[in-house]
N, C-alpha and C positions, 0 to 999 in steps of 0.2 A: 667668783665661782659660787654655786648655789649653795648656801651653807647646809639646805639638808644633806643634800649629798656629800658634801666636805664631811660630815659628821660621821654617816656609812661607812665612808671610805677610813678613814682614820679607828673606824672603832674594827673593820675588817681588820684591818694590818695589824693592830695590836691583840689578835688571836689570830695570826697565820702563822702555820709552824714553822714556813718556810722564809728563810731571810730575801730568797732570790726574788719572788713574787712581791712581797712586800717591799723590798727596794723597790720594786718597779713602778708597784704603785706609787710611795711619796715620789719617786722621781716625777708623775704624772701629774699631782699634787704641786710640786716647788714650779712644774713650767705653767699650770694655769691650762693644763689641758684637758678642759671637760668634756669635749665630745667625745675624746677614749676614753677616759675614765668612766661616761654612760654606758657604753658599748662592755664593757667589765661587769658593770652594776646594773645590766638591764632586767632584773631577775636571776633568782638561784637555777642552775644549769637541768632543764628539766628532765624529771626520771619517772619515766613511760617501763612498757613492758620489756623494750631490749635494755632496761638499766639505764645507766648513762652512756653519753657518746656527745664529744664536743671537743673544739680546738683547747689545746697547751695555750694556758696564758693566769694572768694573775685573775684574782674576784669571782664574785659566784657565778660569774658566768661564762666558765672555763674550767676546764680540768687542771686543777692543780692538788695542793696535799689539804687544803685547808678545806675543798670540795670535797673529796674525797673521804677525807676525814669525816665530816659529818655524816653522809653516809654510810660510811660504815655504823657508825652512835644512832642513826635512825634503824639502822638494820638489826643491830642489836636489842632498839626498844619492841619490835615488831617481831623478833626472835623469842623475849623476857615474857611478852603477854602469852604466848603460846606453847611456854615449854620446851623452846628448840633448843638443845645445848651444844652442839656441834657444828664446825662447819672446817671445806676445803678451800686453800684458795690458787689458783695458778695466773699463771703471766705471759705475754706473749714479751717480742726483743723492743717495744715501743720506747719511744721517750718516755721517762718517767712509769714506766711500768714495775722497777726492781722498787723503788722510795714506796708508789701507792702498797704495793704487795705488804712490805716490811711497817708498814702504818696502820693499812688493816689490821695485819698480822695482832699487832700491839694493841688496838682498840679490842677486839674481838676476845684475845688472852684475857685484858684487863677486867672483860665482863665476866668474867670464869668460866668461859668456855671449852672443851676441847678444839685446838685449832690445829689444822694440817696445812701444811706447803709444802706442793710439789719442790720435785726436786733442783730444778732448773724452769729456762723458757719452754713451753710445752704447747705443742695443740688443744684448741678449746677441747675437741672429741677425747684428750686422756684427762681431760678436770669432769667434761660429766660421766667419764668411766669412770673415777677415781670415788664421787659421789655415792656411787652406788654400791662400789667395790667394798669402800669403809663405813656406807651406812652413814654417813653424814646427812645429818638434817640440812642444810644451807653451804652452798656452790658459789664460789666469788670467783669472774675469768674477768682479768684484766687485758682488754684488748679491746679494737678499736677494728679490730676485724681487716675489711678492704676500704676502711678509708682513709683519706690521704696521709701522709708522715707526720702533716701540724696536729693530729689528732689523738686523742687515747680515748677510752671505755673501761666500763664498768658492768660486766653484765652478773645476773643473779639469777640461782637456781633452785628450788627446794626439793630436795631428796625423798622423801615421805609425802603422807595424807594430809595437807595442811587446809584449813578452812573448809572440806569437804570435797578436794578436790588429791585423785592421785599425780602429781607430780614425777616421781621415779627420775630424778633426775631431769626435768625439764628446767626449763626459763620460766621466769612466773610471766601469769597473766592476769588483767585486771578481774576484782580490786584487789590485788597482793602490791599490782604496784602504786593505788592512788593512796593503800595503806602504811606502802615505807615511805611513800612520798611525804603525807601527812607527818609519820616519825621523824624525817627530818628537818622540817619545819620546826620540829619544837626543841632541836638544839639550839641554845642559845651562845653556848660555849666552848670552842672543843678544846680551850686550855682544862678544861674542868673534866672532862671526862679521863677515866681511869685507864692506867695502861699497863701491861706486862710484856715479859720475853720468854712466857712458858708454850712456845709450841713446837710441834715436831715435825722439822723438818724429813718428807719421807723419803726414803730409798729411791733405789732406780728398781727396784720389783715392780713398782704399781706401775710404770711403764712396760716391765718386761709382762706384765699379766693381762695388758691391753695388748700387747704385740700378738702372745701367746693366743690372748680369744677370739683376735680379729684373722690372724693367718688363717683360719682353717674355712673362711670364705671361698679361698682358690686351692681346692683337695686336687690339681692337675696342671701346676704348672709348666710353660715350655719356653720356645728359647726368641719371645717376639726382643725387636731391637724397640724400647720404651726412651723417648724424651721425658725427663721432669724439668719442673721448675716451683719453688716455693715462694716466688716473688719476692724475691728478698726476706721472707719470714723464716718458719720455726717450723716446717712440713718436712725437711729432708731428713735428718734421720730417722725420725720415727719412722715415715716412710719407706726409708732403705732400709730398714731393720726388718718392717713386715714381709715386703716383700723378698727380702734373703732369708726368710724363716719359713717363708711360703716356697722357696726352692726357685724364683723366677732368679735369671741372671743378671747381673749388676744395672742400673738402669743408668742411663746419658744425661748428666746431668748438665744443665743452664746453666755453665761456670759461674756466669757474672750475677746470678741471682740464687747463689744454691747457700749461700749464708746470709743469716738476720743482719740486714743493716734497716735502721726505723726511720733513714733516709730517703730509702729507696731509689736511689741514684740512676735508675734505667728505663724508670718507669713514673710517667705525668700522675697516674691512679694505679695505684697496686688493686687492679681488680680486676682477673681475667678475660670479663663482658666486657671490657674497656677496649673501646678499637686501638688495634698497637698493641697492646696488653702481648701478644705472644709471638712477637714479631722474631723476639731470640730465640725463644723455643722453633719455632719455623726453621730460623735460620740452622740451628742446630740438628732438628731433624733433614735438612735437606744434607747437609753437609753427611750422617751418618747414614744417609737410606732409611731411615726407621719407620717402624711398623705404627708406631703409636707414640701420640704426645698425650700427657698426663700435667694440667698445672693444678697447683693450691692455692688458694688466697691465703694471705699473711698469716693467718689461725689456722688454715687448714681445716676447715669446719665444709667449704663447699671445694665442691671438683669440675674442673675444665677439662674434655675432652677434644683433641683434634686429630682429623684423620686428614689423607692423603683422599683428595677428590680426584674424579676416575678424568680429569686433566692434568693430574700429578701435582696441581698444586695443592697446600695446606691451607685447610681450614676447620675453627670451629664448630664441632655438636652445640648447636640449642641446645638451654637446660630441657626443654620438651621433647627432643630427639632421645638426651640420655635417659630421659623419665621414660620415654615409651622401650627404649631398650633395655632396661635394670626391670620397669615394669612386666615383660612380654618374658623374659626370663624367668623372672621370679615367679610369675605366676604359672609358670608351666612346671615350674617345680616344687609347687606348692599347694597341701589339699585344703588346707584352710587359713581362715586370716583377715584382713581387710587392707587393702589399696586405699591411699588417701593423698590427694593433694589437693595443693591452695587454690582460691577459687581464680586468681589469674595464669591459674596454668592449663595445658592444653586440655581436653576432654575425654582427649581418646586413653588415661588411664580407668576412668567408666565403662568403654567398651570395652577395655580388656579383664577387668573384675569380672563383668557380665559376660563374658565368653567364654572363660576359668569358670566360670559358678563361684566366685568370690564377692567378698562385702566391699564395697563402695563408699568412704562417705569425703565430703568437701569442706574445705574450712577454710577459717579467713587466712590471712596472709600472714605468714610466721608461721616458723616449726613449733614455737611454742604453744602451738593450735594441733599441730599432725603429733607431736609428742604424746598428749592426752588421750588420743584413740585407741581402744585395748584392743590386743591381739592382734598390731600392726604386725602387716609381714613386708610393707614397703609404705613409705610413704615419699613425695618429692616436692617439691616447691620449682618455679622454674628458674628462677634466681638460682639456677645449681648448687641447689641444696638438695641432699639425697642423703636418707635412713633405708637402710641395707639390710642392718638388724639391731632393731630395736633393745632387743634383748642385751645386748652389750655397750650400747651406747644409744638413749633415746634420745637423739639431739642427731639433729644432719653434721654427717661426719665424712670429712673430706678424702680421708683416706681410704677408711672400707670403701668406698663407692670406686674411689680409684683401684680396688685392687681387685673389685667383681667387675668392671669393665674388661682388667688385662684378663682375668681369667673367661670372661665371653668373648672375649679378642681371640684369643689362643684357642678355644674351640673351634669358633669360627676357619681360624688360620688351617685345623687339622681337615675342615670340610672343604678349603679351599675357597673361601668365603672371606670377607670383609664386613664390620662393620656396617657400610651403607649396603650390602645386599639384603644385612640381616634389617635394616628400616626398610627396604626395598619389600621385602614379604611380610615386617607389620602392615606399610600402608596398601598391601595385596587384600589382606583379611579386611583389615577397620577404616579405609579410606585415607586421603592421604590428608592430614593436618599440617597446615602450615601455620605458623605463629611467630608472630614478630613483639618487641619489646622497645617503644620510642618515648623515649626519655629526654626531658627539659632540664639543664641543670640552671637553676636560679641564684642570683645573689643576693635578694632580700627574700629570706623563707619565708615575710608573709602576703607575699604575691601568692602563691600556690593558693591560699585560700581564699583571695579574689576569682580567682582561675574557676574555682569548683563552685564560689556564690552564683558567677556567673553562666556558668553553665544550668544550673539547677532553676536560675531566675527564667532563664530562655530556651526551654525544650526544643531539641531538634524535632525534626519531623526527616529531615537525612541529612546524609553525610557522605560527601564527593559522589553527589546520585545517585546513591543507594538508598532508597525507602528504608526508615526506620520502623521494625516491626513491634519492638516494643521495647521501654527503658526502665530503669529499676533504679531508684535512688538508696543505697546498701545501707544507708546511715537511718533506714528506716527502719522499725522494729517486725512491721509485717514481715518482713523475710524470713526464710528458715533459717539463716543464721544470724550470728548476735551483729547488734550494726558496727558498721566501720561505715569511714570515710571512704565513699565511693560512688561511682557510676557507670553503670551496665546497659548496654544497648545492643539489641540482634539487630539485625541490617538482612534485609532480601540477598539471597545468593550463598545462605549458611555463612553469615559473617558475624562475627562478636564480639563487641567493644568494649574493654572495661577502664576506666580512667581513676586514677588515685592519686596520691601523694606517696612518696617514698615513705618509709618508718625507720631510715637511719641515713638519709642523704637529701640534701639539699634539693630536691629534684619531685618533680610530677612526670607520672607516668604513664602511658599507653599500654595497655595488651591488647593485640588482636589476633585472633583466631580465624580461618577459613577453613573449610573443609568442604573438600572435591574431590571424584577421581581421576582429576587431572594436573600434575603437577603443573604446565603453562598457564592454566586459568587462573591457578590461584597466586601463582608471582606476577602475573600481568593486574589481578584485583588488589595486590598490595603494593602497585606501583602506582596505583589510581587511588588510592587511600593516603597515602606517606604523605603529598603535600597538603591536604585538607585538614590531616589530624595532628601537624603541627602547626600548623593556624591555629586548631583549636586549643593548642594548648601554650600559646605566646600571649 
C-alpha cells in the first residue's frame, strides 16, 4: 500500500472522535484495501455555498463526526475574525444528525459562544425562523435535504450584515463560503480544539411563534379534503399544527410516510420531482376523493403540489405552475415589492411583475441569491422552492407555500373553480409557458464537467432543428449577473435552453422553456426536443 497514504490514513483515525469510522478505517488498512481507502481520502468533503452535503462514511471524504467537527472549528475561526458571537443549530431525523448537532453544539460552546438548539428534529424554515427570531449571528441546519438516506449536510446561515452583505437569515454566498472553506483547512486538529456543554437547549415557543406568524397566511380557511405527505421527514407536525391554528380541517395523511424514518423505506429518492415520488400520496387521495395533495421534502423547505387533472387522474404542479400561481396571487394582492426567481425558472413571473406595476429581478440558482433581494414580496425557484413571506422566514419554506396554495385552493373551491382554471386564465393574460426539467443523474461527478467542456468547445448552431438564435456562456463575466456554471441558448419558435450542473446532486441538467398560445404546439415542440437534448447531455 502506498505509504503516503498509509500515513493520512492512520494519522486521520488517530484524531477521529468516533470509534465506528475509525474501526472502519484500520479494518480497510489490515485487508490491504487501497482503492476504498482512496475513494475516503480523495480530498476533504467540499464546502460550497449549500454547506456540505455527501454520503455517511468514514475520511474526509464523507460525512462523519471527524468532518463535521472541523467545520464547525473552521466556522468558529470565521465567526472569531468578525465578531459573530452567537449562533442556532437544528437537525432533521437523518442518520447521524442528533451526534453532528451535539458536537457542534460542544465546539461552538467551547469557543464562548452563545449557542441554541432547537428543541427536537425540526424543519429547515423554523431554524432560519428561529435565526431571526433570537437575533442570532450564525444558523447550523443539519440536513441533507432530498437526498438519498446514505447521505447528510451541513448547511449555514448568517443572521446579520456580514462582510457587506445583508444576510437576515439566509445561506451564505460566495466568498463567505471559499472563506470557511479556507478556516477549515487550517484545522489541523480536532482533538485540540476546545469544548463545552453550556447551551440552551430551547423550548417549543420558538416553534409555537413560527406556527403563530405563519397561520395568518390563510385569514379564511374551509373544509377542502387535503392529502400530505413528509416523505418520511420532519414536515408533519409542524404542518398539522399551522394548519389546525389556521382553522383548515384535519388533513389525510400518507400513513406509510407521515413519520421520520432516515430510511426512507417507500421511496428510491425522498424527493417529490422524483417520478414515483407520490405514488402513495395518489393512491391516498383517490381512495379519500380529495381536493388536494400537499407533499414536503424530508426538511420541508420546498412544496409539491398535485391536483386531480380534468381526466380525474392525479398529477403534479411544475415548480413553474405553483410559481405562476403563488406569483399571480400575490401580486394581485400586493402594492409594492419585487417578484424574483432563479434564472432557470419559467419567465412569466416577469410578465406578471410588469402587469402588477411591480419590481422584477432574476438571479442565479439558489435561494440563497432570491433571499438577498429587498422588499421581496415573493420570490420562487423552480425546483419548488417557494418564499411566500420573506419577512418571517427568508429561506424557501415548504410549509407556508403549502398553506397559501390550500388557502388559493379554498377560494378558488368558493368561486367554483379549480386550481388548473386558475393557470387556465394566467396562461389567458401572459401566454401559456411550458417548461420542462431533464436531468442526467451520473456516477462519476466529473463527467458533468466534460459534458459542459464539451459543449462550450463546440457551439451549436441548432438543436433537434431548431435554429439557434443566440447562446450565452453564464460562467462569463459580461452578464448581468455574477458567473455560474452554465449555458443559455434561445432557439426559433420562442424556445429556451439553459444547461448546468446540479449544486447538491450528482446530476446535469436541462431547463426548457416554450412559450405559445397554444397548448398542442408547445407539448408536440417538447416531444421534438426531449430526445436531442439527452444526447446532448450523455
Amino acid at each position: 500500500m502506498d505509504s503516503k497514504l498509509l500515513t493520512e490514513v492512520r494519522a486521520w483515525v488517530a484524531d477521529d472522535p468516533d470509534p465506528v469510522t475509525a474501526a472502519q478505517l484500520i479494518a480497510l488498512i489490515e485487508s490491504g484495501d487501497e482503492i476504498t481507502l482512496r475513494k475516503y481520502f480523495s480530498g476533504f468533503l467540499q464546502f460550497g455555498t449549500a454547506g456540505l452535503r455527501g454520503p455517511l462514511g468514514p475520511g474526509p471524504s464523507c460525512m462523519n463526526q471527524a468532518v463535521v467537527g472541523r467545520t464547525a472549528a473552521g466556522i468558529v475561526q470565521y465567526m472569531k475574525a468578525r465578531s459573530l458571537t452567537s449562533v442556532v443549530i437544528g437537525r432533521d431525523a437523518r442518520h447521524g444528525s442528533n451526534v453532528f448537532e451535539e458536537l457542534s453544539a460542544q465546539i461552538f460552546a467551547g469557543a464562548g459562544f452563545k449557542v441554541f438548539v432547537l428543541p427536537r428534529p425540526l424543519p429547515t424554515p423554523v431554524l432560519a425562523f428561529a435565526i431571526n427570531e433570537l437575533g442570532t449571528d450564525v444558523g447550523i441546519m443539519i440536513t441533507a435535504s432530498h437526498n438519498p438516506g446514505s447521505d447528510n449536510g451541513y448547511k449555514v446561515y448568517l443572521g446579520g450584515t456580514v462582510d457587506g452583505v445583508n444576510y437576515r437569515g439566509s445561506q451564505i454566498i460566495s466568498p463567505a463560503d471559499k472563506e470557511i472553506s479556507a478556516e477549515i483547512e487550517k484545522i489541523e486538529s480536532l482533538s485540540s480544539i476546545p469544548r463545552a456543554h453550556t447551551w440552551e437547549i430551547l423550548s417549543e415557543d420558538i416553534v409555537e411563534k413560527y406556527v403563530d406568524r405563519t397561520k395568518v397566511l390563510a385569514p379564511r380557511p374551509g373544509d377542502l379534503k387535503i392529502v400530505y405527505t413528509a416523505m418520511h421527514g420532519v414536515g408533519t407536525k409542524t404542518l398539522q399544527r399551522v394548519f389546525h391554528r389556521a382553522g383548515f380541517p384535519s388533513l389525510i395523511l400518507v400513513a406509510a410516510q407521515a413519520q421520520p424514518d432516515p430510511d426512507f423505506p417507500t421511496l428510491a429518492f425522498p424527493n417529490p420531482e422524483e417520478v414515483g415520488a407520490l405514488d402513495l400520496a395518489f393512491e391516498t387521495a383517490q381512495t379519500f376523493d380529495a381536493d388536494l395533495v400537499i407533499a414536503n421534502d424530508p426538511d420541508a423547505d420546498r412544496c409539491s403540489i398535485a391536483v386531480k387533472d380534468r381526466d380525474a387522474t392525479w398529477r403534479a404542479l411544475r415548480g413553474d405552475e405553483i410559481g405562476a400561481i403563488l406569483g399571480e396571487s400575490i401580486a394581485r394582492n400586493t402594492k409594492s415589492g419585487t417578484l424574483a426567481n432563479s434564472i432557470v425558472s419559467s419567465s412569466i413571473l416577469s410578465k406578471i411583475a410588469a402587469h402588477h406595476g411591480l419590481d422584477f429581478q432574476e438571479t442565479l440558482t439558489g435561494f440563497k441569491y432570491i433571499a438577498k433581494i429587498p422588499h421581496l414580496a415573493f420570490g420562487y425557484e423552480e425546483a419548488i422552492g417557494f418564499c411566500v413571506d420573506a419577512t418571517t422566514v427568508n429561506d424557501k419554506d415548504g410549509i407556508s407555500a403549502a398553506l397559501s396554495i390550500a388557502q388559493i385552493a379554498t377560494d378558488l373551491h368558493g368561486q367554483g373553480k379549480t386550481l388548473l382554471d386558475f393557470l387556465d386564465e394566467i396562461w389567458a393574460v401572459y401566454g401559456f409557458h411550458a417548461t420542462e426539467q431533464i436531468s442526467i443523474r451520473v456516477a462519476d461527478i466529473s463527467s458533468i464537467a466534460v459534458i459542459m467542456s464539451k459543449l462550450r468547445a463546440h457551439p451549436l448552431s441548432e438543436i433537434s432543428g431548431f435554429k439557434v438564435l443566440s447562446s450565452d456562456d453564464l460562467s462569463k463575466p459580461r452578464n448581468a449577473l455574477p458567473p455560474t456554471d452554465g449555458l443559455r441558448f434561445v432557439l426559433e419558435n420562442n424556445i429556451r435552453i439553459i444547461i448546468r450542473p446540479s449544486g447538491t446532486e450528482p446530476k446535469i441538467k436541462c431547463y426548457v422553456e416554450i412559450v405559445t398560445s397554444d397548448k398542442s404546439i408547445a407539448h408536440s415542440l417538447l416531444e421534438q426536443l426531449r430526445p436531442s437534448l439527452r444526447e446532448l447531455l450523455s
